[in-house]
C-alpha positions in Angstrom: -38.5 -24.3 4.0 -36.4 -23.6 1.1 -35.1 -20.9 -0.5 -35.3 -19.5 -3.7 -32.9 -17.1 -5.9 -32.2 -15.6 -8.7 -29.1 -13.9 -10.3 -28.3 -12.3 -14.2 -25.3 -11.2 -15.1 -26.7 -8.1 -16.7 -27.7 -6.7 -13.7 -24.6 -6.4 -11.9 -22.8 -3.0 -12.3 -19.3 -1.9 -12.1 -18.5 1.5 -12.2 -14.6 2.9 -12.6 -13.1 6.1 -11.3 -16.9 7.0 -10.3 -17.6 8.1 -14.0 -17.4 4.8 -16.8 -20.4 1.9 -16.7 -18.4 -1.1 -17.6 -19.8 -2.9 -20.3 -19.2 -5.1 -23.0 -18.3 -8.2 -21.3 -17.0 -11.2 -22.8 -18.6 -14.8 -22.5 -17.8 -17.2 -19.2 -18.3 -17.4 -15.7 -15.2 -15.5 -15.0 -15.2 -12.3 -16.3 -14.9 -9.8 -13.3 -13.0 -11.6 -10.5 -11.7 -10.0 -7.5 -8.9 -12.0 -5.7 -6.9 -10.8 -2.4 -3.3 -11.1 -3.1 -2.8 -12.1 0.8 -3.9 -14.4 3.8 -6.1 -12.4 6.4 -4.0 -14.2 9.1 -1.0 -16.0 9.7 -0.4 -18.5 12.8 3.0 -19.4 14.7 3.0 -21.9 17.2 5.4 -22.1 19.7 6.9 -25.6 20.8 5.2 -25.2 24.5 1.8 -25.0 22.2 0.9 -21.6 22.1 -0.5 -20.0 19.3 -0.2 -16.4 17.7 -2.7 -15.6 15.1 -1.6 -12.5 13.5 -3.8 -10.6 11.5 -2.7 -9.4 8.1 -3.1 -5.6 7.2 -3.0 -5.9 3.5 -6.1 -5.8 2.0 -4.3 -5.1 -2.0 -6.0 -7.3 -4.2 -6.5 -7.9 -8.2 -9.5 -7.6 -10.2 -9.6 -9.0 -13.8 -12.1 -7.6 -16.3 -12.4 -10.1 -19.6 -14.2 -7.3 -22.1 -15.7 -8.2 -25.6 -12.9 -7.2 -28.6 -15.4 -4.2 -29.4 -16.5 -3.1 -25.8 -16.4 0.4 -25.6 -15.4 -0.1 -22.1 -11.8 -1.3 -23.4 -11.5 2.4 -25.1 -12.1 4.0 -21.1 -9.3 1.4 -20.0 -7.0 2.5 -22.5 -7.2 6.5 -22.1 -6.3 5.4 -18.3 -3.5 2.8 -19.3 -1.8 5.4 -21.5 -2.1 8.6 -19.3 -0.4 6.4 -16.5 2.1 5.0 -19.5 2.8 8.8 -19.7 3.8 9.7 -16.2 0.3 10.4 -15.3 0.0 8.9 -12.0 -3.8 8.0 -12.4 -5.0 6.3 -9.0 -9.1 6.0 -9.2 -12.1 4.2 -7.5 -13.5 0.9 -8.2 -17.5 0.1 -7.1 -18.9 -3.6 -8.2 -22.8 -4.6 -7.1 -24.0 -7.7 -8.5 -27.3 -6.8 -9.4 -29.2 -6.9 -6.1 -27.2 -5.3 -3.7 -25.6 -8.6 -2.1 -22.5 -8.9 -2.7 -20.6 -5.5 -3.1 -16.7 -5.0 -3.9 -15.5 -1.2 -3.6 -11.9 -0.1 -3.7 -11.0 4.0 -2.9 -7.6 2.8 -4.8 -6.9 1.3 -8.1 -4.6 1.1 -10.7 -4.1 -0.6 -14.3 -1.6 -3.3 -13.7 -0.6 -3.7 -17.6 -1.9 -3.3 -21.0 -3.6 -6.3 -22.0 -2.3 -8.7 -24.8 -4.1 -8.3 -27.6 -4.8 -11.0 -30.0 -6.3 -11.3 -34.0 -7.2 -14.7 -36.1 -10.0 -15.9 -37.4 -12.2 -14.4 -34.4 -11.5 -11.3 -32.8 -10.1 -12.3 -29.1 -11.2 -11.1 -26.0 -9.4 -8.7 -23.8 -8.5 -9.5 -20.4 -7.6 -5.8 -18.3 -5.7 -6.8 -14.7 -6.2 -4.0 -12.0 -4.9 -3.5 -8.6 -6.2 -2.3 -5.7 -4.5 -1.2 -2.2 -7.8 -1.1 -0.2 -10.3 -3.6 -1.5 -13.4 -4.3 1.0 -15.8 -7.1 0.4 -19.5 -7.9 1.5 -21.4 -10.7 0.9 -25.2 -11.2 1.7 -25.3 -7.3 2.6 -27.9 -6.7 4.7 -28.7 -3.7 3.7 -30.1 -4.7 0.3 -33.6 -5.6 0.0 
């Protein structure tokens, strides 16, 4: 027996610093990613054959938001990018669902990594915000949602 899905971008919610709905994304297939910036284990091997996993403590990872030129969202990111410009050492929460509940991303710590390039022609470009997170935790097909 097969299964059967189903998945909309618009109802996945991601929520900064426990207080800002993003919103305002731009077009594609990639605009929130969440990527670990490290290997959850190494392994040695030793010449007799043994092998050492060793498991990687570093759960920092980078989350890229492409926004619309207009979002409103890309006003929120901006009041955080320029307190922190300012010596305000703004550290905040992250919290992503995707819409049913099963797959969940949810950091304690983030920062803004840079201010994103900003670009003008004949259309008005989209803007691509890099974040960074010390404590990232992932869960796919949560079994909790319904």
């Amino acid at each position: 027996m097969s299964n059967t899905y189903q998945y909309s971008s618009r109802d996945g919610t991601m929520i900064l610093d426990a207080v800002h709905t993003v919103d305002g994304l731009a077009e594609g297939d990639d605009v929130i990613t969440f990527e670990y910036l490290s290997d959850s284990v190494i392994s040695n091997i030793g010449a007799g054959g043994d092998v050492t996993f060793n498991f990687i403590n570093d759960f920092r990872a980078r989350i890229t938001l492409k926004l619309a030129g207009r979002s409103a969202s890309n006003n929120f990111l901006s009041i955080l990018a320029n307190a922190q410009k300012g010596g305000v050492r703004r550290i905040f929460p992250i919290y992503f669902n995707d819409g049913d509940g099963n797959t969940l991303h949810t950091a304690s710590k983030a920062v803004i990594e840079k201010i994103p390039t900003s670009g003008f022609g004949q259309r008005l470009s989209d803007v691509s915000w890099t974040l960074l997170t010390s404590n990232l935790t992932t869960i796919y097909n949560n079994p909790t949602s319904s």
